[in-house]
Jmol script that loads the backbone (N, CA, C; Angstrom):
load data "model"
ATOM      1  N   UNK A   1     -25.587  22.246 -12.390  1.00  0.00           N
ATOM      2  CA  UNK A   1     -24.539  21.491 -11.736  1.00  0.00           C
ATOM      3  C   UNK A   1     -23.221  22.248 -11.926  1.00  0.00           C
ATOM      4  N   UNK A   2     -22.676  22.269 -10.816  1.00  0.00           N
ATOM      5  CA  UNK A   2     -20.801  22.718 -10.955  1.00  0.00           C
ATOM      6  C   UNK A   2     -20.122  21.749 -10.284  1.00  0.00           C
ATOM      7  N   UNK A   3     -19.461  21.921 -11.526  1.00  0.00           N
ATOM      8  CA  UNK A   3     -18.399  20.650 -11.152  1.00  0.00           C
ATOM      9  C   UNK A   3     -17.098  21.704 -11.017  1.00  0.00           C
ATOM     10  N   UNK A   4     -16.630  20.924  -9.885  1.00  0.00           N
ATOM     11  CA  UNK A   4     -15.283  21.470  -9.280  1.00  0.00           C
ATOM     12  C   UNK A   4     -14.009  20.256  -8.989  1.00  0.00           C
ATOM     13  N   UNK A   5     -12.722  20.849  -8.790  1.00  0.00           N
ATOM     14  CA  UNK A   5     -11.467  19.843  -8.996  1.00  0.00           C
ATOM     15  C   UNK A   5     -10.847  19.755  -7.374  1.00  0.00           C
ATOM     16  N   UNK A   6     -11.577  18.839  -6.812  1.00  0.00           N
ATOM     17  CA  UNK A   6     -11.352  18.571  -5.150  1.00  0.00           C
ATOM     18  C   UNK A   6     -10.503  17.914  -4.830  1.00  0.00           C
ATOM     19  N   UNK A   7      -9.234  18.053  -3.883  1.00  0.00           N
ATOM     20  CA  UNK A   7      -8.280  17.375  -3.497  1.00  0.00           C
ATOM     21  C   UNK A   7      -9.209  15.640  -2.914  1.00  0.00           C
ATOM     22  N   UNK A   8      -8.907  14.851  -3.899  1.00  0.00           N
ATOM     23  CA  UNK A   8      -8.845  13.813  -2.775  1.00  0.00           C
ATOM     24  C   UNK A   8      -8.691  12.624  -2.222  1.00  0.00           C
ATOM     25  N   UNK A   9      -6.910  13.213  -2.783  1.00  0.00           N
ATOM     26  CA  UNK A   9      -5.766  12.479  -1.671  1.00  0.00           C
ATOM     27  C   UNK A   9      -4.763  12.925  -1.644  1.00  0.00           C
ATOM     28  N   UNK A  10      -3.715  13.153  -0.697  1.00  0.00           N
ATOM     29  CA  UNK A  10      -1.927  13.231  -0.723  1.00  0.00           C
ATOM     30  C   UNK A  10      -1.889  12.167   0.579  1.00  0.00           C
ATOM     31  N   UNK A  11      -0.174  11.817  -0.218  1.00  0.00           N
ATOM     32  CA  UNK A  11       0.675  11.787   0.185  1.00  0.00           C
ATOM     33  C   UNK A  11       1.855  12.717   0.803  1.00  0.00           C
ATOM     34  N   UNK A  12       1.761  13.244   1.983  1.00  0.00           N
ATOM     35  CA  UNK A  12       2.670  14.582   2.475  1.00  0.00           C
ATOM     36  C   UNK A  12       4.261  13.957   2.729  1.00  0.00           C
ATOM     37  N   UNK A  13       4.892  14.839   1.950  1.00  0.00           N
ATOM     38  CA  UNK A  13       6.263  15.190   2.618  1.00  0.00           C
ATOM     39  C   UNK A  13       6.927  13.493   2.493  1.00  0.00           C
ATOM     40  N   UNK A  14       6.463  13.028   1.128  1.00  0.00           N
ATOM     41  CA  UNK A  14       6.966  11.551   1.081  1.00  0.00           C
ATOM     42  C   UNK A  14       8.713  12.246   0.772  1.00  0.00           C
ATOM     43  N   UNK A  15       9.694  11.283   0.685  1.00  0.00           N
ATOM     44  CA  UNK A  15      11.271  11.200   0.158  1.00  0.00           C
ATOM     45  C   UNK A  15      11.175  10.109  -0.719  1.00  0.00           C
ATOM     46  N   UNK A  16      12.006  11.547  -2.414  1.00  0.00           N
ATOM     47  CA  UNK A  16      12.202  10.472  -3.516  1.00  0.00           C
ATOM     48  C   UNK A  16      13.913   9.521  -2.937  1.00  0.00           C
ATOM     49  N   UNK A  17      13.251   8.556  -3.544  1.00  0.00           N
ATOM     50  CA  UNK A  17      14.050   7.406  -3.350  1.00  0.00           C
ATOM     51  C   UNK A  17      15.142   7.006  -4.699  1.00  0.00           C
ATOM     52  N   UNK A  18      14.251   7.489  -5.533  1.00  0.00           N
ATOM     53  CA  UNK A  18      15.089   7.343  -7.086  1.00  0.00           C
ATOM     54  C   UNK A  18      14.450   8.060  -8.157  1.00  0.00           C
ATOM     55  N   UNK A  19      15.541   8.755  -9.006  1.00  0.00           N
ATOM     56  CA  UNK A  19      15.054   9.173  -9.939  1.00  0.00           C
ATOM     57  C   UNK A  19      15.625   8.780 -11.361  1.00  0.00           C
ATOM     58  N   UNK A  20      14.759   8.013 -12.012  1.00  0.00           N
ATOM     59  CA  UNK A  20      15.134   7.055 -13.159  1.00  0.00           C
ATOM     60  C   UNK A  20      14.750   7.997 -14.976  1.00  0.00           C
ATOM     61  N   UNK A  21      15.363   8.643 -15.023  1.00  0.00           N
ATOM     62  CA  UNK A  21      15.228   9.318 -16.533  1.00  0.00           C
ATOM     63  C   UNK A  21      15.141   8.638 -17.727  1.00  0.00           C
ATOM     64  N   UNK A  22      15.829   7.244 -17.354  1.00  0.00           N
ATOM     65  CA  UNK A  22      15.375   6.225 -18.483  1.00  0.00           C
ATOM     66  C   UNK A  22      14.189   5.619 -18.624  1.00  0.00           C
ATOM     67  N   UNK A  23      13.439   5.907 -17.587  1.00  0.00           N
ATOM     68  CA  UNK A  23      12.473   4.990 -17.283  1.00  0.00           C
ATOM     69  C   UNK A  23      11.285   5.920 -18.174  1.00  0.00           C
ATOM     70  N   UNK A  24      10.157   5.125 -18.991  1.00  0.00           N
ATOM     71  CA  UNK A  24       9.384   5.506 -19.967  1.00  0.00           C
ATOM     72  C   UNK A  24       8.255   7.277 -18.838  1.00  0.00           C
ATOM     73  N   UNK A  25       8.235   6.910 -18.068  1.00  0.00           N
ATOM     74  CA  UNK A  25       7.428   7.966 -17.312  1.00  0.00           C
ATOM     75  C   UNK A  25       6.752   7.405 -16.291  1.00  0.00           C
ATOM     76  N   UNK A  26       5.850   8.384 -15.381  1.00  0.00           N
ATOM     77  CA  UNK A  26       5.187   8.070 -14.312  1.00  0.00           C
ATOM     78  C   UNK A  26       5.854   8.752 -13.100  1.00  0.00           C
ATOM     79  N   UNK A  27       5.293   7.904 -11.712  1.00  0.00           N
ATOM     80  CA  UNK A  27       5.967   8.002 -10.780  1.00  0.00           C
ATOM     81  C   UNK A  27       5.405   6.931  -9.743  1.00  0.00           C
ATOM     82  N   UNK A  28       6.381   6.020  -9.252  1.00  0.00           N
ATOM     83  CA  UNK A  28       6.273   4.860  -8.427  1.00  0.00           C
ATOM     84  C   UNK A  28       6.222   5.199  -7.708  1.00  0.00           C
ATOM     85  N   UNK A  29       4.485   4.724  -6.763  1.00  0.00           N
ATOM     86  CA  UNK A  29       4.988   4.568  -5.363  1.00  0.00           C
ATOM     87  C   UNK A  29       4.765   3.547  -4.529  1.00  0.00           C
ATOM     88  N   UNK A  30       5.074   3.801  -3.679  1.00  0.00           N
ATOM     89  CA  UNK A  30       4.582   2.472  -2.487  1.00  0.00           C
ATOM     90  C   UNK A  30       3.316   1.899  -2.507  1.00  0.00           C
ATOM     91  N   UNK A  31       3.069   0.386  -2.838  1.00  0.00           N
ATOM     92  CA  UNK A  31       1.255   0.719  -3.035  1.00  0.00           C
ATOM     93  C   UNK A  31       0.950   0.468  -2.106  1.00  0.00           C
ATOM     94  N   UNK A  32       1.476   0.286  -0.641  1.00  0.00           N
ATOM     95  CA  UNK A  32       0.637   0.336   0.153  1.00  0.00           C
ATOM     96  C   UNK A  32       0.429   1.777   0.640  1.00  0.00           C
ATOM     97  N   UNK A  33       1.179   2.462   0.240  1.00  0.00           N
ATOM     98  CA  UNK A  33       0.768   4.346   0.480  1.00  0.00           C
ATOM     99  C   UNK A  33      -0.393   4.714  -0.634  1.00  0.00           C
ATOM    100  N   UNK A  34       0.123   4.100  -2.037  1.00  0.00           N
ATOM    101  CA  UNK A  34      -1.383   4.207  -2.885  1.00  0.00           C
ATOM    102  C   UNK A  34      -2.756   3.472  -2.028  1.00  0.00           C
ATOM    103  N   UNK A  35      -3.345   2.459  -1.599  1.00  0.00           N
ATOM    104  CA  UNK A  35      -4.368   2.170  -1.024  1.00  0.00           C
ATOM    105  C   UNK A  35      -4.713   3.016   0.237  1.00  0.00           C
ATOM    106  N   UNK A  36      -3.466   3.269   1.320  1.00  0.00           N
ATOM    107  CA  UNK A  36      -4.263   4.493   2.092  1.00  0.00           C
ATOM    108  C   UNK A  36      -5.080   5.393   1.543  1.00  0.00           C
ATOM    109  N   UNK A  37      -4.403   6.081   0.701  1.00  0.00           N
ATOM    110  CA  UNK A  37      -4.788   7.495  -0.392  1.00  0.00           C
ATOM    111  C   UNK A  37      -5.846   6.898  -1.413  1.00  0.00           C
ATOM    112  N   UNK A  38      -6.224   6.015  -1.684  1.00  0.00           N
ATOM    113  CA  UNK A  38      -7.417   5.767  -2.449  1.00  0.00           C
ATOM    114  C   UNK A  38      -6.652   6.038  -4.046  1.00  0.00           C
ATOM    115  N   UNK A  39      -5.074   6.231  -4.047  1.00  0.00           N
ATOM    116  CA  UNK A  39      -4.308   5.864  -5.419  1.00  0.00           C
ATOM    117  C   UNK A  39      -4.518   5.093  -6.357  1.00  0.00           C
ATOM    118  N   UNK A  40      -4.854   5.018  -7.490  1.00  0.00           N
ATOM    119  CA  UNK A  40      -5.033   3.645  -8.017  1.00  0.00           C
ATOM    120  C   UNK A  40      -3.799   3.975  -9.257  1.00  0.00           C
ATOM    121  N   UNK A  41      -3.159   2.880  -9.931  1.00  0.00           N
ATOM    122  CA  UNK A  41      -2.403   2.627 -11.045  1.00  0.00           C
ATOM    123  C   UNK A  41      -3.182   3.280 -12.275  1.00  0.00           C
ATOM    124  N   UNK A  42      -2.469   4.234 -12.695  1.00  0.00           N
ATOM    125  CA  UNK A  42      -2.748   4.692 -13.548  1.00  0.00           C
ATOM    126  C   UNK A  42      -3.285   6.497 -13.761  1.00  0.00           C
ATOM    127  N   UNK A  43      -3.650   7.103 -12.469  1.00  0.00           N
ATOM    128  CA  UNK A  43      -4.635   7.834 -11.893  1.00  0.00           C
ATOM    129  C   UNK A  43      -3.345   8.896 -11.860  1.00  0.00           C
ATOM    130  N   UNK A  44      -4.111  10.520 -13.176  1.00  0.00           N
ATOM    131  CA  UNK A  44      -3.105  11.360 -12.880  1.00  0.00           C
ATOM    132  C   UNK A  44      -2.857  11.964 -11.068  1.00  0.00           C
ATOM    133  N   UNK A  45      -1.868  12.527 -10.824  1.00  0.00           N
ATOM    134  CA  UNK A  45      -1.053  12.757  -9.738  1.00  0.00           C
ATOM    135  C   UNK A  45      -0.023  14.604 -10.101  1.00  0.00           C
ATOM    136  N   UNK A  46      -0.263  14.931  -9.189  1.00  0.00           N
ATOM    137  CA  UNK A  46       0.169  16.183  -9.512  1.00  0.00           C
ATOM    138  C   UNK A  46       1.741  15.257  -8.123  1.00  0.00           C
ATOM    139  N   UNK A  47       2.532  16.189  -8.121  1.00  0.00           N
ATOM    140  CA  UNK A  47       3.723  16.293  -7.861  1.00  0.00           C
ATOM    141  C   UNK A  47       4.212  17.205  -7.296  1.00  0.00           C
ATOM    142  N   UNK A  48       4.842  17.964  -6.289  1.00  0.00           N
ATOM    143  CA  UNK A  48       5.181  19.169  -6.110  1.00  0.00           C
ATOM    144  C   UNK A  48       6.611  18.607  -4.719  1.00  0.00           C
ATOM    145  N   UNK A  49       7.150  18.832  -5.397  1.00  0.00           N
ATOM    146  CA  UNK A  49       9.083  19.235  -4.813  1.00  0.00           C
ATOM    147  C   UNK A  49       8.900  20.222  -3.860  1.00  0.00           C
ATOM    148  N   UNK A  50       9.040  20.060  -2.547  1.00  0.00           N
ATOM    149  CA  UNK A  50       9.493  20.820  -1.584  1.00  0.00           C
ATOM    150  C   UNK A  50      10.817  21.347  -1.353  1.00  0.00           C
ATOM    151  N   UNK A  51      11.974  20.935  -1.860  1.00  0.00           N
ATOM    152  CA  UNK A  51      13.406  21.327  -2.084  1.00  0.00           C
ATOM    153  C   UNK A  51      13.578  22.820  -3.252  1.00  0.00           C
ATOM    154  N   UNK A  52      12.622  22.345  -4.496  1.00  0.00           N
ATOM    155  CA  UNK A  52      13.115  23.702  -5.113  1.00  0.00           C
ATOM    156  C   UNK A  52      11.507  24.097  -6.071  1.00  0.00           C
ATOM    157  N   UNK A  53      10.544  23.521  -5.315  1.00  0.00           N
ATOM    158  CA  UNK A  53       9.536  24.274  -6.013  1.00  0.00           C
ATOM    159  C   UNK A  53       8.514  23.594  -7.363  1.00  0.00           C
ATOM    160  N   UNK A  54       9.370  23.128  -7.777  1.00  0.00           N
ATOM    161  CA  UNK A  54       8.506  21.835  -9.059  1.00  0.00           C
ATOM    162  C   UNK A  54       7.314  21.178  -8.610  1.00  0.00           C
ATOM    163  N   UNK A  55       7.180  21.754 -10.271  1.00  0.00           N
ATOM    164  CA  UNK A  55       5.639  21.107  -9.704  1.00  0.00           C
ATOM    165  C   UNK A  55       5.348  20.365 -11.012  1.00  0.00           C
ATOM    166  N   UNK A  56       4.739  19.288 -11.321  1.00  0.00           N
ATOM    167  CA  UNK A  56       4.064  18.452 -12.376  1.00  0.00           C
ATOM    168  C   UNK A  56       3.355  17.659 -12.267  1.00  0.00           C
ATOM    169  N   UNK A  57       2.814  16.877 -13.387  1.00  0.00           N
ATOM    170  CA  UNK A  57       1.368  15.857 -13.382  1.00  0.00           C
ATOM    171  C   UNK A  57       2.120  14.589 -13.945  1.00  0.00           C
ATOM    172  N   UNK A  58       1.866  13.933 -13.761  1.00  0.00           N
ATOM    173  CA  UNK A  58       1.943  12.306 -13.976  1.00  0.00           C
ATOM    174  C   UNK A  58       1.003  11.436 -13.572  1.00  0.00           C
ATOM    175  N   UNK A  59       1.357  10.002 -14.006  1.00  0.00           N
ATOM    176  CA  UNK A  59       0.922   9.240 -13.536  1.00  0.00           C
ATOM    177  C   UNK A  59       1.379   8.122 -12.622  1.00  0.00           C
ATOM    178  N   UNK A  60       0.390   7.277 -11.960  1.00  0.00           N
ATOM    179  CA  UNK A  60       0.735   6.475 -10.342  1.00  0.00           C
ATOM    180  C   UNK A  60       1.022   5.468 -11.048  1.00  0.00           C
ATOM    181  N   UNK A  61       1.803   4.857 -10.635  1.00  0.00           N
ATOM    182  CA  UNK A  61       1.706   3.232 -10.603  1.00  0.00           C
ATOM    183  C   UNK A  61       2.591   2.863  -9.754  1.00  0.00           C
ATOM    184  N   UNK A  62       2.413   1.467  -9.246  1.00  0.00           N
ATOM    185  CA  UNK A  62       2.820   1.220  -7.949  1.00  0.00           C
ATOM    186  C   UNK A  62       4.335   0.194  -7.594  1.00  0.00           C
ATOM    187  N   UNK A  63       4.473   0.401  -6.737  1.00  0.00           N
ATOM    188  CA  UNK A  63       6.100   0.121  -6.418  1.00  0.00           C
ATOM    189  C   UNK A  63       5.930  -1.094  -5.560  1.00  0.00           C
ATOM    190  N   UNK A  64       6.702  -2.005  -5.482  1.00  0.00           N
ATOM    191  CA  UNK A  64       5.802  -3.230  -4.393  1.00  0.00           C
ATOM    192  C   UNK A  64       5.896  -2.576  -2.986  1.00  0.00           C
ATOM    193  N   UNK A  65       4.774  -3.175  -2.193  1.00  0.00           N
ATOM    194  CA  UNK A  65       4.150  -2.993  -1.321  1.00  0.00           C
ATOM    195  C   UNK A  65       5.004  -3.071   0.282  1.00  0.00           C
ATOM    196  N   UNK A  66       5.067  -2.096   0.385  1.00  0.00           N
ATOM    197  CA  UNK A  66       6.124  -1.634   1.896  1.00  0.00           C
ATOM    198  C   UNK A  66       7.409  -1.471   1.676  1.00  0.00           C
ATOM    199  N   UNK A  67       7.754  -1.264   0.248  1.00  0.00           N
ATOM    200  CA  UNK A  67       9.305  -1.099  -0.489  1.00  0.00           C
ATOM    201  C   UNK A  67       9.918   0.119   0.076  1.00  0.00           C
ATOM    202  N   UNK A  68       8.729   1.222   0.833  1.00  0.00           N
ATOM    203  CA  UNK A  68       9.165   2.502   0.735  1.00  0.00           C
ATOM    204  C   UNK A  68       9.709   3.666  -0.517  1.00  0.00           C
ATOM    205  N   UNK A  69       9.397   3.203  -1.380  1.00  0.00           N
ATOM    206  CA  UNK A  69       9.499   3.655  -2.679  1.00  0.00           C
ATOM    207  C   UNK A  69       8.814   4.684  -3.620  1.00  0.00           C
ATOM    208  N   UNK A  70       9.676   5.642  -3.874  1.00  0.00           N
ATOM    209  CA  UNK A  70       9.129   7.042  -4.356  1.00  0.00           C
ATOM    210  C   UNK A  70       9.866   6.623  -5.314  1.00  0.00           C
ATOM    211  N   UNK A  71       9.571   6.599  -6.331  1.00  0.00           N
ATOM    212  CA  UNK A  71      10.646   6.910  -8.124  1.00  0.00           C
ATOM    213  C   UNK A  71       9.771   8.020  -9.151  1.00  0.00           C
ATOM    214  N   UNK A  72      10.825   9.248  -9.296  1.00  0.00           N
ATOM    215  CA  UNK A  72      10.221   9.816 -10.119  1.00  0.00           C
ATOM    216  C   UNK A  72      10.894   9.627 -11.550  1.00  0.00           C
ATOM    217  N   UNK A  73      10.012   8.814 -12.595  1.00  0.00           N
ATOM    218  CA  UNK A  73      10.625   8.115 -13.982  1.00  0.00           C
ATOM    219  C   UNK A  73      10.081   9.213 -15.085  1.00  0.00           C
ATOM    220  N   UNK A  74      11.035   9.005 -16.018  1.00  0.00           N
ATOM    221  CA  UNK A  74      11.208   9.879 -17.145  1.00  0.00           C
ATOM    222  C   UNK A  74      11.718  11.196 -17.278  1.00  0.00           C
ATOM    223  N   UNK A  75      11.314  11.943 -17.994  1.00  0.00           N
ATOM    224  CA  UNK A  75      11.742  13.647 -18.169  1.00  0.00           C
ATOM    225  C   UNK A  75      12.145  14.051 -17.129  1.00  0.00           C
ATOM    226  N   UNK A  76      10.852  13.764 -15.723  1.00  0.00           N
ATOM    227  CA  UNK A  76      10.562  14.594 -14.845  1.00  0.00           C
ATOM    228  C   UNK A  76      11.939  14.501 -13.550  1.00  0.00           C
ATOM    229  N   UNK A  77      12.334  13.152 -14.274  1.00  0.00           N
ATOM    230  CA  UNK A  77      13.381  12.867 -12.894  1.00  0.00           C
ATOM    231  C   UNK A  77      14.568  14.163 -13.297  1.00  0.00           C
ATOM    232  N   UNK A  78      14.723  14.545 -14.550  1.00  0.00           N
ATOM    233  CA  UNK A  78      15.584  15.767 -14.164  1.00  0.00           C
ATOM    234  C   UNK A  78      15.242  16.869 -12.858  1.00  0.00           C
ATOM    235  N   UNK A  79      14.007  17.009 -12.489  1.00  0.00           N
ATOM    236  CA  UNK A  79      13.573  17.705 -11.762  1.00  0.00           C
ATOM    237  C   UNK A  79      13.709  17.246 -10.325  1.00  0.00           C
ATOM    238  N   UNK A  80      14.173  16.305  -9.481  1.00  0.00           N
ATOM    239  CA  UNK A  80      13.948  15.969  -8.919  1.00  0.00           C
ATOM    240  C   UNK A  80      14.909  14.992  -8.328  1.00  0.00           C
ATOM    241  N   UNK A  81      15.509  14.540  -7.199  1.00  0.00           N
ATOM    242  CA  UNK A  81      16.759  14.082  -7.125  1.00  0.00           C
ATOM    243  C   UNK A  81      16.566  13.399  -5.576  1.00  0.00           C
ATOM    244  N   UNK A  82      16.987  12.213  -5.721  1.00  0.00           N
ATOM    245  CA  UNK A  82      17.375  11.407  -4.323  1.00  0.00           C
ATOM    246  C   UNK A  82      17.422  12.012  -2.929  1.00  0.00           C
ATOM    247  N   UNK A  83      16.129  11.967  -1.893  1.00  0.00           N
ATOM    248  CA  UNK A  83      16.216  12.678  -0.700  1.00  0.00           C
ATOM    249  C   UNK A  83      15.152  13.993  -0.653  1.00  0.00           C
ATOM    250  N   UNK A  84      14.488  14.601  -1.953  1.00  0.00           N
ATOM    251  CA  UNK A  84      14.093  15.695  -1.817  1.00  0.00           C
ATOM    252  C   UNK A  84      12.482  15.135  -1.392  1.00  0.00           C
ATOM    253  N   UNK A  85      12.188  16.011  -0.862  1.00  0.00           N
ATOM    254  CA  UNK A  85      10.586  16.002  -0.220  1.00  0.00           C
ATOM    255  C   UNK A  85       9.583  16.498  -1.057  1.00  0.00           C
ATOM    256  N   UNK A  86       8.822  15.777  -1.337  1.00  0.00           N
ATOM    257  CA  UNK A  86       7.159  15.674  -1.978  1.00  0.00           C
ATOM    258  C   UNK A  86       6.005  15.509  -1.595  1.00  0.00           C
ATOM    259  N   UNK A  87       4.984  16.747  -2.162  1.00  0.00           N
ATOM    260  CA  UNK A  87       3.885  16.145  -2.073  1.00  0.00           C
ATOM    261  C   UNK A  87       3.226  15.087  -3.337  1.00  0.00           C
ATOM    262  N   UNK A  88       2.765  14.368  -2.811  1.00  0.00           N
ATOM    263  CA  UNK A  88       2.141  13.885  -4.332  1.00  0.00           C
ATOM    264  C   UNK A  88       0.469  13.969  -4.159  1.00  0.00           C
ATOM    265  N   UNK A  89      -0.846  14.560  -4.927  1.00  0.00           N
ATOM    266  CA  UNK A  89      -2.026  15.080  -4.090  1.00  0.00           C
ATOM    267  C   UNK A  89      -2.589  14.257  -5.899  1.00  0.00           C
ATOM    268  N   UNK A  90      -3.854  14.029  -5.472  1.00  0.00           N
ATOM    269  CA  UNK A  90      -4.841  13.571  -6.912  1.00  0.00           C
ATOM    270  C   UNK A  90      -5.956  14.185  -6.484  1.00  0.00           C
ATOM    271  N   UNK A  91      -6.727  14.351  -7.569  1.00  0.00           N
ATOM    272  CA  UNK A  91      -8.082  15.074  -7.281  1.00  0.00           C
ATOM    273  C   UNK A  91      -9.306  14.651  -8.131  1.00  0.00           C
ATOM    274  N   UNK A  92     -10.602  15.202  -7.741  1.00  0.00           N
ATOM    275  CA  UNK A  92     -11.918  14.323  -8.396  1.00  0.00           C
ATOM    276  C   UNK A  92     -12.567  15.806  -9.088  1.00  0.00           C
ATOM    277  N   UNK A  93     -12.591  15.613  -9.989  1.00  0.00           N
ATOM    278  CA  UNK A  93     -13.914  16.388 -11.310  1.00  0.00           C
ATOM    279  C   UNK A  93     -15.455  16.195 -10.389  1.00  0.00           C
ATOM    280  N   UNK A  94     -15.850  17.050 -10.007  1.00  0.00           N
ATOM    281  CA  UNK A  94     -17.303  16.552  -9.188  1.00  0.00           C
ATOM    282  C   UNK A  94     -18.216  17.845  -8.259  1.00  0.00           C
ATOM    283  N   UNK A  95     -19.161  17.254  -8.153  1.00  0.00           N
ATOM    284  CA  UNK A  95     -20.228  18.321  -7.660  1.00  0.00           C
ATOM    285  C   UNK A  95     -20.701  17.896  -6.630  1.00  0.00           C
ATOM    286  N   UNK A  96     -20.247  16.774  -5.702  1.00  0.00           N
ATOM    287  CA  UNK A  96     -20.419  16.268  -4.810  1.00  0.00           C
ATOM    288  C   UNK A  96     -19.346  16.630  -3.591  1.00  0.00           C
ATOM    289  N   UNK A  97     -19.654  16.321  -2.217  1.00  0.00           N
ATOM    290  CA  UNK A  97     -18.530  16.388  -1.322  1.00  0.00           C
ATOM    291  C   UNK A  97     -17.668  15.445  -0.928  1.00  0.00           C
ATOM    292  N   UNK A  98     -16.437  15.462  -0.939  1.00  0.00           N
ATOM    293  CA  UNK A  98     -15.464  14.530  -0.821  1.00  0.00           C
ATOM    294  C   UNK A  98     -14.390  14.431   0.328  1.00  0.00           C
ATOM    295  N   UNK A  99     -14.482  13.241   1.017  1.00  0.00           N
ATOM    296  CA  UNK A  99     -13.677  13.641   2.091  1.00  0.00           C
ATOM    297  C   UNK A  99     -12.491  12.768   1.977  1.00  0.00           C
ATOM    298  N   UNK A 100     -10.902  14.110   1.639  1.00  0.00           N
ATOM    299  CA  UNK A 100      -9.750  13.421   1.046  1.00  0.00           C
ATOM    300  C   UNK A 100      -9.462  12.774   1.909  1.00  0.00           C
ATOM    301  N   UNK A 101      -8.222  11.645   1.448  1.00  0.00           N
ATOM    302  CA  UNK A 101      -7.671  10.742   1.727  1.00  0.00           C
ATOM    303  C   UNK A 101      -6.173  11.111   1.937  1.00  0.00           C
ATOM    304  N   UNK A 102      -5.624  12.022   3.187  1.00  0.00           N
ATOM    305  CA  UNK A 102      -4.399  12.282   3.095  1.00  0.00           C
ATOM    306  C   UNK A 102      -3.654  11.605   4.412  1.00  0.00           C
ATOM    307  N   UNK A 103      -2.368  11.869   3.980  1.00  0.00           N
ATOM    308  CA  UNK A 103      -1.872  10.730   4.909  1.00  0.00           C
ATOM    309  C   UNK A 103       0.148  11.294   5.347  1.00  0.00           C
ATOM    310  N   UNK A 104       0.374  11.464   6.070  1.00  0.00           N
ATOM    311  CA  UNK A 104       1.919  11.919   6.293  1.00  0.00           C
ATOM    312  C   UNK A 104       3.105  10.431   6.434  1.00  0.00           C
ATOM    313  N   UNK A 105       4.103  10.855   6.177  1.00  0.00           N
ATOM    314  CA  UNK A 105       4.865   9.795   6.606  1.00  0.00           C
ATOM    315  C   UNK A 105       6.333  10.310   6.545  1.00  0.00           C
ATOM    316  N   UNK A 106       7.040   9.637   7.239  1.00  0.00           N
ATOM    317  CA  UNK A 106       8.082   9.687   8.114  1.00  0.00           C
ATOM    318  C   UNK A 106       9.366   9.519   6.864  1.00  0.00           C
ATOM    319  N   UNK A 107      10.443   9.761   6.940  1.00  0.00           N
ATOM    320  CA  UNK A 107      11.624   9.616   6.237  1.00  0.00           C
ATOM    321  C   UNK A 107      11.863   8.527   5.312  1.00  0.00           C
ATOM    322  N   UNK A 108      11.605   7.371   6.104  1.00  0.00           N
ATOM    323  CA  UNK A 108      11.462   6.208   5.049  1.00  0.00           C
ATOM    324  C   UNK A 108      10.227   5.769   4.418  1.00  0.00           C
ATOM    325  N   UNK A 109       9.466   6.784   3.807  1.00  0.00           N
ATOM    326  CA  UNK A 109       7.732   6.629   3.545  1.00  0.00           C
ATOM    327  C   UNK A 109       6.611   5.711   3.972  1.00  0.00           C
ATOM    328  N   UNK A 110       6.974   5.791   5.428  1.00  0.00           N
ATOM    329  CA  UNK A 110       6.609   4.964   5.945  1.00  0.00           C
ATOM    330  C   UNK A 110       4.921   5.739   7.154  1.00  0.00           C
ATOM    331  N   UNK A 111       3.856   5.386   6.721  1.00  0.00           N
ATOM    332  CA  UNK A 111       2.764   5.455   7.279  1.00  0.00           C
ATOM    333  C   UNK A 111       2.944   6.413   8.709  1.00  0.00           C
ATOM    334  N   UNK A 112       2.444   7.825   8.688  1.00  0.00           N
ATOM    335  CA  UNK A 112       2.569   7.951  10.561  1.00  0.00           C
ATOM    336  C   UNK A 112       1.108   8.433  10.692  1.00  0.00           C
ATOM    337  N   UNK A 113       0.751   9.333  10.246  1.00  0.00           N
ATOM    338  CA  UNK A 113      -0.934   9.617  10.467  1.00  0.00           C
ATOM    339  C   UNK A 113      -1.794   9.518   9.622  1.00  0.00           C
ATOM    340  N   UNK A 114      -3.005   9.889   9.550  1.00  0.00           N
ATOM    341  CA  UNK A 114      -4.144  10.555   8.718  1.00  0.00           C
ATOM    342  C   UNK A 114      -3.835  12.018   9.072  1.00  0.00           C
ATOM    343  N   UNK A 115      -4.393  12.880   7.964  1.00  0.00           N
ATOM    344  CA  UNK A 115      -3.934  14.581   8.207  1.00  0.00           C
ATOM    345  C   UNK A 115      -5.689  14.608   8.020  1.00  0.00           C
ATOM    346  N   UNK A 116      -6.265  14.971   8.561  1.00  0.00           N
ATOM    347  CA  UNK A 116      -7.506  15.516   8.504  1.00  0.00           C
ATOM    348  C   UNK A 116      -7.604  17.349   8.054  1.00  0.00           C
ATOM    349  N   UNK A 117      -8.741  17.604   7.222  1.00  0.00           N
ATOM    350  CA  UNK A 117      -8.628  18.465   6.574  1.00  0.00           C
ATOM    351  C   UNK A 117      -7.479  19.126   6.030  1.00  0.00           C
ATOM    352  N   UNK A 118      -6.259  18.772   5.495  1.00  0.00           N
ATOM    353  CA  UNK A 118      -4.920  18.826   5.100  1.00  0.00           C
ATOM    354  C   UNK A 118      -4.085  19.311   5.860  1.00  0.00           C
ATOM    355  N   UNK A 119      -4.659  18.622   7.329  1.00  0.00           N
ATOM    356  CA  UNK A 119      -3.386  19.578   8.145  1.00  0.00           C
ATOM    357  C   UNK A 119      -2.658  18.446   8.789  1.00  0.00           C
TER     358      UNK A 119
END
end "model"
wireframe off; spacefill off
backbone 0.3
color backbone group
């Protein structure tokens, strides 16, 4: 058996909404953008800043539902600042085939397609 680390889900090109350094860690999002993406609370999350390149792991947990809400909390919000564009992508440990769960959305993180094969 080989087990391999398969994308599968993003969120493309979401906008952080807030970045809270006080806040214990994580990163909030919309849970109704977590249930498209098969997100669940708790479930590491890689991170990657389209403005200047950052990239990190955290964890999901969810923001209420159609809030439009990106918060990147703790350390990481030094990295990261009101308006900048993200991916946020999770992935599965597995030897099986997986067909991700990605999804684009519009300025106010708001739902516009399915991206099939990450495009």
């Amino acid at each position: 058996m080989k087990l391999r680390i398969i994308c599968k889900s993003k969120i493309h090109r979401a906008t952080v909404t807030e970045a809270n350094v006080n806040y214990i860690g994580s990163i909030s999002i919309d849970e109704a953008l977590m249930k498209l993406t098969g997100i669940v609370s708790g479930e590491q999350v890689a991170v990657w800043n389209l403005n200047n390149g950052e990239r990190i792991d955290t964890y999901a947990i969810p923001s209420p539902e159609g809030s439009g809400a990106i918060v990147v909390n703790g350390a990481a919000a030094r990295h990261f600042q009101v308006g900048d564009l993200v991916i946020i992508a999770a992935f599965y440990l597995t030897d099986e085939p997986v067909v991700p769960q990605m999804i684009l959305v519009d300025e106010k993180n708001r739902f516009v397609k399915h991206l099939v094969g990450g495009q």
